[in-house]
RODO-2510 file (C-alpha; in nm, 4 decimals, decimal comma):
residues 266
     n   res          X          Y          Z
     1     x    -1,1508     2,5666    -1,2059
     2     x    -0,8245     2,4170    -1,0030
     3     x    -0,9693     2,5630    -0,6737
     4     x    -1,2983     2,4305    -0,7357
     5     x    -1,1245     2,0898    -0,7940
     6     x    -0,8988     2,1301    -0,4413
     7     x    -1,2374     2,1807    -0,2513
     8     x    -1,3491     1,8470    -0,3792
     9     x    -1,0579     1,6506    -0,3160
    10     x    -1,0545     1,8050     0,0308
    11     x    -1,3771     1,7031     0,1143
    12     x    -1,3273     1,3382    -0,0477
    13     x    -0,9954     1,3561     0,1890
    14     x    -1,1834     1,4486     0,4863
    15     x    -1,4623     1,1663     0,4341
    16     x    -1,1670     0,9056     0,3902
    17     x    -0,9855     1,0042     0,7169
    18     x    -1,3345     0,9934     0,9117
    19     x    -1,4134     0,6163     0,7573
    20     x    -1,0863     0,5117     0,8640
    21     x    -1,0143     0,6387     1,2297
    22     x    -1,3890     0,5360     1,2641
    23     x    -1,2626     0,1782     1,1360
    24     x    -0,9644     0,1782     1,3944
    25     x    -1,1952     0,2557     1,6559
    26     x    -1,3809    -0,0531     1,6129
    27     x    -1,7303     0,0381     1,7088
    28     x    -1,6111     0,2432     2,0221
    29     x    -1,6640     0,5633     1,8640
    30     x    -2,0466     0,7284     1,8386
    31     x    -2,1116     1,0488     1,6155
    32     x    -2,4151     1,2632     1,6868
    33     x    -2,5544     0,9600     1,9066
    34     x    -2,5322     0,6978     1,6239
    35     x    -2,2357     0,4219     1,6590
    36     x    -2,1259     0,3201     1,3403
    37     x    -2,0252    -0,0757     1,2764
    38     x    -1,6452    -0,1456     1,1866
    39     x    -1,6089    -0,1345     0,8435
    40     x    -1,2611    -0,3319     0,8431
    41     x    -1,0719    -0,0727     0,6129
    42     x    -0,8180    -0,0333     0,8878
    43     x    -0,7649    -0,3723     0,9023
    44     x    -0,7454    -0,4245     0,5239
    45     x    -0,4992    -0,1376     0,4869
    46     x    -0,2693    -0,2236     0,7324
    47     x    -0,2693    -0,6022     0,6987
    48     x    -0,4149    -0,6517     1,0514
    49     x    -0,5599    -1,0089     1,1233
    50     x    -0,6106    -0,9664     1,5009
    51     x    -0,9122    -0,8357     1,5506
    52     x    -1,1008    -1,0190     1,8137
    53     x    -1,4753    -1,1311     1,8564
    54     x    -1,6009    -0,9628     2,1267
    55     x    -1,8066    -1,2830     2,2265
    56     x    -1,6000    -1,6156     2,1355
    57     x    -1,2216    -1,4232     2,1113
    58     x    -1,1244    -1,5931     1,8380
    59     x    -0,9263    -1,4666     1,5141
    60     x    -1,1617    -1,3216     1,2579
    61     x    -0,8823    -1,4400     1,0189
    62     x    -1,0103    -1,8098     1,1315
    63     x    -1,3107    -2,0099     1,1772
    64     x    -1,4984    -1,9725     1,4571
    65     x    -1,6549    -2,2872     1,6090
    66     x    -1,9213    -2,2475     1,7959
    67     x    -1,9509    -2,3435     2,1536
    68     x    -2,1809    -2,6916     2,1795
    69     x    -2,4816    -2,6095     2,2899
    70     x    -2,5750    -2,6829     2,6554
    71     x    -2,7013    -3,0258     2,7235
    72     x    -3,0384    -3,0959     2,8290
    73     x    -3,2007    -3,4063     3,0141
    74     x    -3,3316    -3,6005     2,7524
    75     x    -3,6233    -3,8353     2,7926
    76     x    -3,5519    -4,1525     2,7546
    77     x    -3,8241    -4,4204     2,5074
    78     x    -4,0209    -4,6477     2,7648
    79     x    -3,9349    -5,0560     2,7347
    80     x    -4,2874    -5,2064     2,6674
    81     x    -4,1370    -5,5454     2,6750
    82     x    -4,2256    -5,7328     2,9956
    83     x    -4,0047    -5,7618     3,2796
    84     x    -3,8807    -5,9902     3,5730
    85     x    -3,8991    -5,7617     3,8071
    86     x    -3,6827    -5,8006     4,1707
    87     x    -3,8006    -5,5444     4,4303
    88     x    -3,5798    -5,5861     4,8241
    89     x    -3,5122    -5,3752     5,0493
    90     x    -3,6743    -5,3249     5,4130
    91     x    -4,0281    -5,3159     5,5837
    92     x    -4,1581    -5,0057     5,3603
    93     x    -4,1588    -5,3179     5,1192
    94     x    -4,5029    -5,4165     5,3181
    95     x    -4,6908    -5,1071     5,1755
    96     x    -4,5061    -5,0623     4,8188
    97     x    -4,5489    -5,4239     4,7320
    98     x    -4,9024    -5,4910     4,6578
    99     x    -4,9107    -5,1673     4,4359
   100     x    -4,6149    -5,2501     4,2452
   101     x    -4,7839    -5,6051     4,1722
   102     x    -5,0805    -5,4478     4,0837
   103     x    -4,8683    -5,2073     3,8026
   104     x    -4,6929    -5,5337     3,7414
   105     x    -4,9743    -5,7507     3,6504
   106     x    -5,1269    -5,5155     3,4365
   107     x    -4,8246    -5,5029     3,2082
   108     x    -4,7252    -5,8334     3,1810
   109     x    -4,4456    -5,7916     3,4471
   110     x    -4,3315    -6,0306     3,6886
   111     x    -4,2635    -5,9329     4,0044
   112     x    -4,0746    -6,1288     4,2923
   113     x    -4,0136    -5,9124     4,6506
   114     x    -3,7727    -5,9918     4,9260
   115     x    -3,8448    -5,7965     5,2240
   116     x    -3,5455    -5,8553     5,5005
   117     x    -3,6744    -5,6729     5,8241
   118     x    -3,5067    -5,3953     6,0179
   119     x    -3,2402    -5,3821     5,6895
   120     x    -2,9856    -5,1551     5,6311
   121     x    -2,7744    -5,0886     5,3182
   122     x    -2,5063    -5,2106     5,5531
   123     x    -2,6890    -5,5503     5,6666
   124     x    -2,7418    -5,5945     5,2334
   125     x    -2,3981    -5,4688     5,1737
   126     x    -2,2092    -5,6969     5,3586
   127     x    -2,4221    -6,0329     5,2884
   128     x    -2,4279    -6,2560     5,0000
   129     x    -2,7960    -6,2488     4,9491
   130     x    -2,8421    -5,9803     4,6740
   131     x    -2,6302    -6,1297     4,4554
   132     x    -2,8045    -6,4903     4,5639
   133     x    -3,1348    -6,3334     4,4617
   134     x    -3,0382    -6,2164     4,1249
   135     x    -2,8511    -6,5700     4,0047
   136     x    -3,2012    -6,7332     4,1281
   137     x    -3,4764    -6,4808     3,9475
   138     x    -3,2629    -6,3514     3,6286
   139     x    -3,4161    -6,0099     3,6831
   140     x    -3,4250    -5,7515     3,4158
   141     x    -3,5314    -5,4680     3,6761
   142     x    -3,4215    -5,3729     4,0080
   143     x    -3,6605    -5,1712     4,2816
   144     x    -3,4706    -5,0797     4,6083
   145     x    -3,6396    -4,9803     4,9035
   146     x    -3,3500    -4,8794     5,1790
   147     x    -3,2865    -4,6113     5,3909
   148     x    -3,5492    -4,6066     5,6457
   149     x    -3,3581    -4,7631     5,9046
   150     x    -3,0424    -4,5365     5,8666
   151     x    -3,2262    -4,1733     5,8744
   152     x    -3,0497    -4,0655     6,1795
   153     x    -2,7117    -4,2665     6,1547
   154     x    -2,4212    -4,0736     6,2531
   155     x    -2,1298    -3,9765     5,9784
   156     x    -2,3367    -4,2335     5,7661
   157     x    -2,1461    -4,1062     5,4583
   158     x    -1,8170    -4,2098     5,6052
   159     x    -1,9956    -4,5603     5,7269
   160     x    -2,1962    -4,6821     5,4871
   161     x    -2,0809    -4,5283     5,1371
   162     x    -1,9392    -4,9107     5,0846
   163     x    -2,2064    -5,0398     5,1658
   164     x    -2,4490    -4,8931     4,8801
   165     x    -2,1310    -4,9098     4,6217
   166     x    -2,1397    -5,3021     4,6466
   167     x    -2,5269    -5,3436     4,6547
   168     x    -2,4923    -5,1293     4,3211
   169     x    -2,1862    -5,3491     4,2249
   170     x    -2,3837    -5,6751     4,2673
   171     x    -2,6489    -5,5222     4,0234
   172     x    -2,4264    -5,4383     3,8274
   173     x    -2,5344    -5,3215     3,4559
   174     x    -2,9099    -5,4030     3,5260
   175     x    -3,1685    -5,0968     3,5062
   176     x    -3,2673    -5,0018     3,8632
   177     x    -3,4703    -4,7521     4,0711
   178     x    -3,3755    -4,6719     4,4264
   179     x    -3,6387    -4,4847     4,6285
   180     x    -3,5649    -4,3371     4,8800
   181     x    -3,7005    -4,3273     5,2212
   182     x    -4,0094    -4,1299     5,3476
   183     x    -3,8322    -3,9019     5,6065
   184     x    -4,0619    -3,8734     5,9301
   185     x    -3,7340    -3,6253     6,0331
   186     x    -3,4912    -3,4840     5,9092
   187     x    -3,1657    -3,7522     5,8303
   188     x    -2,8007    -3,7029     5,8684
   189     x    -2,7101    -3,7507     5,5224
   190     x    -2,8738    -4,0882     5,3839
   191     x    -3,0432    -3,9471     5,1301
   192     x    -2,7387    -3,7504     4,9747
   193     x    -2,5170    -4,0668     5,0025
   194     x    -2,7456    -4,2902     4,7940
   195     x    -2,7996    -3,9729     4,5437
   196     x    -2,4359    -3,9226     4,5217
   197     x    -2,3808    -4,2980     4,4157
   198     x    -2,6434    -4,4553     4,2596
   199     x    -2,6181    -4,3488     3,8374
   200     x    -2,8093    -4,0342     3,7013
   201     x    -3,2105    -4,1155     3,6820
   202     x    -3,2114    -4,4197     3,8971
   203     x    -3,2949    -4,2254     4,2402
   204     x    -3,6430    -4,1119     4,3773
   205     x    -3,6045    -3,8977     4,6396
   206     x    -3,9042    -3,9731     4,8884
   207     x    -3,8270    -3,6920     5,1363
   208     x    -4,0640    -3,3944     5,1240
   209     x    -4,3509    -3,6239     5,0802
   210     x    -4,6356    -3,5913     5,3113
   211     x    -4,7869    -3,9390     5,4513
   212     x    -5,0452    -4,0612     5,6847
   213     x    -4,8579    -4,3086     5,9115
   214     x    -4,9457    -4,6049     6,0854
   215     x    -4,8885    -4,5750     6,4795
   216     x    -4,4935    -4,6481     6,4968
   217     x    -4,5119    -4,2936     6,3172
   218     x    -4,2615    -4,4382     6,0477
   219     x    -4,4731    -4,6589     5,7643
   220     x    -4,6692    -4,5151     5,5556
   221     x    -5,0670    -4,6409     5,5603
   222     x    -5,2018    -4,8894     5,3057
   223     x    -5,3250    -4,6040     5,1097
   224     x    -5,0695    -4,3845     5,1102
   225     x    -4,8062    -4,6433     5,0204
   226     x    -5,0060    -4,6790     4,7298
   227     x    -4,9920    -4,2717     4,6594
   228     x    -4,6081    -4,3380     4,7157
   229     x    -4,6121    -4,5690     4,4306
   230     x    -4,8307    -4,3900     4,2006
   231     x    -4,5653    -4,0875     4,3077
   232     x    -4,2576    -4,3044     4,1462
   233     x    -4,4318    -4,4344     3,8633
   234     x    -4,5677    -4,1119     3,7556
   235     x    -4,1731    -4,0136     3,7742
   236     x    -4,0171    -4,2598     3,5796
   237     x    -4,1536    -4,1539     3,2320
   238     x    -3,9565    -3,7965     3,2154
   239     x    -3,7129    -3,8798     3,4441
   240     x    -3,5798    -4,1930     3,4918
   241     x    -3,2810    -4,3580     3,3480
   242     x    -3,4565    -4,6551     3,2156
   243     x    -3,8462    -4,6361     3,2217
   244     x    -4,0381    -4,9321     3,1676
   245     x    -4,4325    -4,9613     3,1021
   246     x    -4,6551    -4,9357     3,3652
   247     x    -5,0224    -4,9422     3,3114
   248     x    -5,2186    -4,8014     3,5305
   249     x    -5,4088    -5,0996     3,7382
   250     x    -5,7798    -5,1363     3,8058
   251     x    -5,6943    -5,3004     4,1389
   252     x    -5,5632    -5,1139     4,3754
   253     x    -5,3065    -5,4191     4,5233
   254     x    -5,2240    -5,7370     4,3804
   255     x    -4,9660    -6,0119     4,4815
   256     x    -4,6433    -6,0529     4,3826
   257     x    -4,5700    -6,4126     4,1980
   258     x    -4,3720    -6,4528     4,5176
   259     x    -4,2600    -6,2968     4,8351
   260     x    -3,9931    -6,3809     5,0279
   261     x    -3,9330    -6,2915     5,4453
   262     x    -3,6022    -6,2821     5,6109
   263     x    -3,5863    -6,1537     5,9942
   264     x    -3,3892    -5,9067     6,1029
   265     x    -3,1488    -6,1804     6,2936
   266     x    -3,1087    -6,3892     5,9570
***
């Protein structure tokens, strides 16, 4: 009867040993093919609190926190209420004008333009007249139209950087859009510089676009300025910083409630 009692506790013995070097193993150890999960007996026996998470390497003996989860570009709510609306910048203005008067006037926006000739975010930069504009119109939304004239300046990030900081400075906290200019070639860098400045969702990178030009080979036609405006208006919804409404017109231009015309030597 004894010996049939030893070959139980011998077996029982056996089984315990297995559980527990399979428990000190931790899940490294596979028998017949099958991998067993820790149990944590060899832990629990020996009083040992370090066993780490394979995936956040914390202390099971303390709360994990989980990692925050990766942020994602959220889409900003449209303003419906209607807008003074300031759009400067260079001689692209000509073309994205009338179609931004036309989205304009059918939302209840007001739109004033100042197109200064043969500009530069240097020539803007460096001159009072931004800042002029804005104590004159009170706008509550700035379009800039810049670039154009500096695709193939040399070490433009080194030369003009300042520039573009104090036109952003002199809008200061009100929403804007830059868009950038319709490359005919490739530029030296103007594009990057106004990306790398402006605030996330407030640049519309132009470039890549494909436009029929007027004979200087630079500005866009009537109609595909307008295309070029449909292109940034469509954007602004999922991507933009601040969108605002903008119905889609039934005209295809309208004018702005005024434009004003500075020359290149002014």
């Amino acid at each position: 009867m004894k010996d049939s009692y030893k070959g139980t506790w011998w077996v029982l013995a056996i089984a315990f040993l297995l559980l527990f070097a399979v428990s000190a193993a931790d899940g490294k150890v596979s028998l017949f093919g099958y991998t067993p999960k820790p149990s944590g007996l060899y832990q629990r026996l020996l009083g040992d609190n370090r066993l780490l998470s394979a995936q956040s390497g914390t202390s099971v003996s303390e709360p994990v926190v989980p990692e925050p989860p990766v942020a994602r570009d959220t889409v900003a709510e449209p303003d419906t209420l209607p807008k003074t609306i300031l759009l400067f910048g260079d001689s692209m203005l000509e073309g994205l004008s009338p179609r931004l008067a036309a989205y304009c006037k059918a939302s209840g926006h007001t739109l004033y333009s100042v197109i200064w000739y043969s500009s530069t975010s240097e020539r803007w930069g460096n001159s009072p007249r931004l800042s002029e504009y804005i104590k004159r119109l009170h706008p509550d939304y700035i379009f800039i139209s810049l670039g154009a004239n500096e695709l193939f300046v040399s070490n433009i990030i080194e030369k003009r950087t300042a520039s573009v900081r104090r036109i952003l400075s002199d809008i200061g906290d009100i929403p804007y859009v830059w868009i950038g200019p319709p490359n005919w070639k490739e530029d030296t860098g103007v594009n990057r510089m106004i990306a790398d400045n402006v605030k996330p969702g407030c640049f519309f990178l132009t470039n890549g676009m494909h436009f029929q030009r007027k004979k200087d080979g630079a500005h866009p036609t009537a109609s595909s300025a307008r295309e070029w405006m449909d292109s940034v208006v469509r954007w602004m919804p999922e991507h933009c910083a601040h969108p605002i409404l903008m119905r889609t017109p039934q005209e295809n231009s309208a004018r702005p409630a005024r434009v004003f015309i500075h020359q290149p030597n002014e």
